[in-house]
DSSP file (Angstrom, degrees, kcal/mol; ACC not computed):
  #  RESIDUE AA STRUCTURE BP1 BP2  ACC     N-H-->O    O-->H-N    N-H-->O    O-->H-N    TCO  KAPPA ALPHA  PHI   PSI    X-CA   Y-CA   Z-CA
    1    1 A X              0   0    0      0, 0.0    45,-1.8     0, 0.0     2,-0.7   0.000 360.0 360.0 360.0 124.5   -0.2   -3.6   12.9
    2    2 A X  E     +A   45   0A   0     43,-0.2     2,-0.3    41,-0.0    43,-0.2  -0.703 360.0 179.2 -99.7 135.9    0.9   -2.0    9.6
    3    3 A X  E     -A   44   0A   0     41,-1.5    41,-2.4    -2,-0.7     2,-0.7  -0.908  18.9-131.8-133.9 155.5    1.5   -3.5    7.2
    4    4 A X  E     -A   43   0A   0     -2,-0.3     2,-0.3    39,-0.3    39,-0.3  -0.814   8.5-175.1 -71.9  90.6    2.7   -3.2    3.3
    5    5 A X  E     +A   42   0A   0     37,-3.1    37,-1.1    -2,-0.7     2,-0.3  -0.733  16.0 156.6-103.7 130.9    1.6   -4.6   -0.1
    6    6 A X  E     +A   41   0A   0     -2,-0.3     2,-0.3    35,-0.2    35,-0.2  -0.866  15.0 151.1-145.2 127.3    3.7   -3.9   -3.1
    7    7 A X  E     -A   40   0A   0     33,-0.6    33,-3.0    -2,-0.3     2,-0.4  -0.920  34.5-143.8-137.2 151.1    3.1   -6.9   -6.2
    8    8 A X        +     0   0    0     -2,-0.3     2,-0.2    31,-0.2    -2,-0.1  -0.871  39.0 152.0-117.3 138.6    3.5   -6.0  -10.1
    9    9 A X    >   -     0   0    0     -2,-0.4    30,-9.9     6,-0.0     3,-0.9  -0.852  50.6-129.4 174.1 131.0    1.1   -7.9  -11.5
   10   10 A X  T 3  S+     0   0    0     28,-0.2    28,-0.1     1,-0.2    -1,-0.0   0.754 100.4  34.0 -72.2  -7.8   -0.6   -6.6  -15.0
   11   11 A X  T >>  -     0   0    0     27,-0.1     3,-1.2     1,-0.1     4,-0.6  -0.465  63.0-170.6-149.9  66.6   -4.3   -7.0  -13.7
   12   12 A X  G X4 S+     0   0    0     -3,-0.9     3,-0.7    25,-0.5    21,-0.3   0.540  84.9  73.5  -2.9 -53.0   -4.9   -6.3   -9.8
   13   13 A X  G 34 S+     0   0    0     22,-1.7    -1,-0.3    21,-0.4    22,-0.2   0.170  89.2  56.9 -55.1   1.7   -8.4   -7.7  -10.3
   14   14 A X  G <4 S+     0   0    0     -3,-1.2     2,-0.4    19,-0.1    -1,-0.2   0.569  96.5  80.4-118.3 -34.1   -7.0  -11.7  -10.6
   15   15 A X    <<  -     0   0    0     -3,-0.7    17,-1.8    -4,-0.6     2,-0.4  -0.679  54.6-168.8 -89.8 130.3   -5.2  -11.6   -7.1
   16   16 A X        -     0   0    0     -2,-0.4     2,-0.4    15,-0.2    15,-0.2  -0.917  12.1-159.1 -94.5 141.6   -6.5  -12.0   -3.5
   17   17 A X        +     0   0    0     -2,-0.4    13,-1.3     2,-0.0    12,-0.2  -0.817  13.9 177.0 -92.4 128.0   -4.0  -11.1   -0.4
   18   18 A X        -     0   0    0     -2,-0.4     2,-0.4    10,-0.2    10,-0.2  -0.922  24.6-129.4-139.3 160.5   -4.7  -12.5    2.9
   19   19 A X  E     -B   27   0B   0      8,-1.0     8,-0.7    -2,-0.2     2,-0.2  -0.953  12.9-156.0 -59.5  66.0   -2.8  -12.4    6.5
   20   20 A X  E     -B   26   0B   0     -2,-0.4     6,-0.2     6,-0.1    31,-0.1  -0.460   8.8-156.3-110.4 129.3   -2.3  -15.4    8.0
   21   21 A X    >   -     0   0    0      4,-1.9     3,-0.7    -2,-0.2    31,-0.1  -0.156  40.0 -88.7 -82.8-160.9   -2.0  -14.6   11.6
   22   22 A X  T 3  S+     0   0    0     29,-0.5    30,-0.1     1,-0.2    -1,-0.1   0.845 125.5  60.6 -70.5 -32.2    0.2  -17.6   13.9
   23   23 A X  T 3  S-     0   0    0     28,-0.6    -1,-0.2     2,-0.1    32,-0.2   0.303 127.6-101.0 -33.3 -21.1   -2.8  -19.4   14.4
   24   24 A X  S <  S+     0   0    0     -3,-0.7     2,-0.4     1,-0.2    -2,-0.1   0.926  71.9 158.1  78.3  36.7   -3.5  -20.0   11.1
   25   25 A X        -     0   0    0     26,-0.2    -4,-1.9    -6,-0.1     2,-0.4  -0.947  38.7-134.6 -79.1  91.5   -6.2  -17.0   11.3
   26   26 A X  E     -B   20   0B   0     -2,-0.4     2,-0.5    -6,-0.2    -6,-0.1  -0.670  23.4-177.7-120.3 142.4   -6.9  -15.6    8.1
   27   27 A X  E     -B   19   0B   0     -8,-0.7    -8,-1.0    -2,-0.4     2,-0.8  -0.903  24.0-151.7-123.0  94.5   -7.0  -11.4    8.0
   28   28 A X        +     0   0    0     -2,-0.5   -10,-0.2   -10,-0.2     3,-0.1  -0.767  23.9 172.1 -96.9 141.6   -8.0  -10.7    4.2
   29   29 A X        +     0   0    0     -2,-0.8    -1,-0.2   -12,-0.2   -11,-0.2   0.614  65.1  19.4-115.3  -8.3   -6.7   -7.5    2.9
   30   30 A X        +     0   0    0    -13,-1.3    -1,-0.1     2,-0.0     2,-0.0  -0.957  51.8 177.6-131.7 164.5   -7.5   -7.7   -0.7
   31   31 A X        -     0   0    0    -15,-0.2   -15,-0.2    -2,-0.1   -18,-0.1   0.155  67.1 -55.4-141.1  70.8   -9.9   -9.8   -2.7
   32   32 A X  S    S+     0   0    0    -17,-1.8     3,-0.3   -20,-0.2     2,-0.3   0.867  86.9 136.8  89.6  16.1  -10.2   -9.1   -6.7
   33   33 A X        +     0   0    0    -18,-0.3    -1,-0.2   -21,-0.3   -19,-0.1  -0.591  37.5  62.3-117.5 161.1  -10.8   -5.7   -6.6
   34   34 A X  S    S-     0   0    0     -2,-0.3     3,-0.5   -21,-0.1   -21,-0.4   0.892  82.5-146.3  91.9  25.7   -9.1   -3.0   -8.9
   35   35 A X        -     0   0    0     -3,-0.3   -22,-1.7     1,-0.3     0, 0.0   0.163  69.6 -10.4  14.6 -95.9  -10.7   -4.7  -11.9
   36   36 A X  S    S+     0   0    0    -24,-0.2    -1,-0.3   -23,-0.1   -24,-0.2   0.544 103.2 110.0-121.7 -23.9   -8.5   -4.5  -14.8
   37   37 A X        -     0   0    0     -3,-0.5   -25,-0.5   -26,-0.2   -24,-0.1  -0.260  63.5-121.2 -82.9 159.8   -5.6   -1.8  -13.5
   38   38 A X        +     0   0    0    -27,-0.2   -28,-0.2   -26,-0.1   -27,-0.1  -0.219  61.6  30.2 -90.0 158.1   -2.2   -3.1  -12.8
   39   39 A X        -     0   0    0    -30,-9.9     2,-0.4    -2,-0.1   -31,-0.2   0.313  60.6-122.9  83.6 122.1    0.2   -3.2   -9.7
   40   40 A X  E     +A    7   0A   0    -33,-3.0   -33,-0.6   -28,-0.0     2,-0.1  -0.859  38.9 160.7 -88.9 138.8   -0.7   -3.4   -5.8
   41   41 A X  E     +A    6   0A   0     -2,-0.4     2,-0.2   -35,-0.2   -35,-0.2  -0.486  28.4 125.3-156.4  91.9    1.0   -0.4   -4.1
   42   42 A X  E     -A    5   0A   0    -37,-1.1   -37,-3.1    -2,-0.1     2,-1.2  -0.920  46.2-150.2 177.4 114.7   -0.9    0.0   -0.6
   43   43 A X  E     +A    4   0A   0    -39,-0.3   -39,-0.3    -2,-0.2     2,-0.1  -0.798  25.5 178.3 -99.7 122.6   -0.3    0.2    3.0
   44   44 A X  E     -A    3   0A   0    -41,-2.4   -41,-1.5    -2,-1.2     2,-0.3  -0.398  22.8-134.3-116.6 171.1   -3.2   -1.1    5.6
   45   45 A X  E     -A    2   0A   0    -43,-0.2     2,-0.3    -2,-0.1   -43,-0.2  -0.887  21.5-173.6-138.2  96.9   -3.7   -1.4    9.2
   46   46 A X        -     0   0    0    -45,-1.8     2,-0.4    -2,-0.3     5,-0.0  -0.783  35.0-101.0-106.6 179.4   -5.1   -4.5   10.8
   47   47 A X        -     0   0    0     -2,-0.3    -1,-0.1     1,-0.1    -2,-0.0  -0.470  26.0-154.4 -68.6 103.8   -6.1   -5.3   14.3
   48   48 A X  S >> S+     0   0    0     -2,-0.4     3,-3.1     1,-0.2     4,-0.9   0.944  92.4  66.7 -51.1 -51.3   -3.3   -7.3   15.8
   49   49 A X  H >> S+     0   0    0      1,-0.3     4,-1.6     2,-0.2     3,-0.5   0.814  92.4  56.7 -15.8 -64.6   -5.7   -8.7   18.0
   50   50 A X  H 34 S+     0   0    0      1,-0.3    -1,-0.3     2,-0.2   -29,-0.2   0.180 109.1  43.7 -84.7  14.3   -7.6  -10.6   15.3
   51   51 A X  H <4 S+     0   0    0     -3,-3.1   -28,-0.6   -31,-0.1   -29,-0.5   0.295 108.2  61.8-126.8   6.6   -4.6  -12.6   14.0
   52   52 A X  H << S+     0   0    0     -4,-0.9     2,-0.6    -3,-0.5    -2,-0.2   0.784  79.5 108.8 -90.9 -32.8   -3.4  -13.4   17.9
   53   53 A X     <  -     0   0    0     -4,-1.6   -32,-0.1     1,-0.1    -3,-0.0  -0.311  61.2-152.0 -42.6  82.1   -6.9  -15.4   18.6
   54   54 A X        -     0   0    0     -2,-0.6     2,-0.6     1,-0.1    -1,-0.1  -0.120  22.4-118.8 -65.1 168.2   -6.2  -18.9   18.9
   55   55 A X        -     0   0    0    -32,-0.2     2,-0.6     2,-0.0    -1,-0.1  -0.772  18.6-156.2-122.2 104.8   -9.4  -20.8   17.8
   56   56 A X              0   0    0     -2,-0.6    -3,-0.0     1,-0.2    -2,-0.0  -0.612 360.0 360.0 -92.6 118.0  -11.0  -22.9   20.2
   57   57 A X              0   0    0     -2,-0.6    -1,-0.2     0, 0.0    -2,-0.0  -0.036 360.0 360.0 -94.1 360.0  -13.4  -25.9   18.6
């Protein structure tokens, strides 16, 4: 599945992204990274698969 990120936001490094599949599955696609430069602008690919799972307890 592809998917899009675009936030302005003055310090990339502050934000985590995640993917919450229908399950309540969670896909993360970023986490803090990009230290001090500004702006998400990125396109990604996850595994459909992996947000489709239901989770059996």
């Amino acid at each position: 599945m592809a998917n899009s990120v675009e936030i302005v936001h003055i310090c990339r490094g502050d934000l985590t992204v995640d993917l919450v599949g229908p399950y309540e599955v969670v896909c993360a696609l970023m986490n803090r990274s990009g230290g001090s430069t500004g702006n998400i602008d990125q396109a990604c690919t996850v595994d459909e698969s992996l947000l489709q799972s239901e989770i059996v307890a």
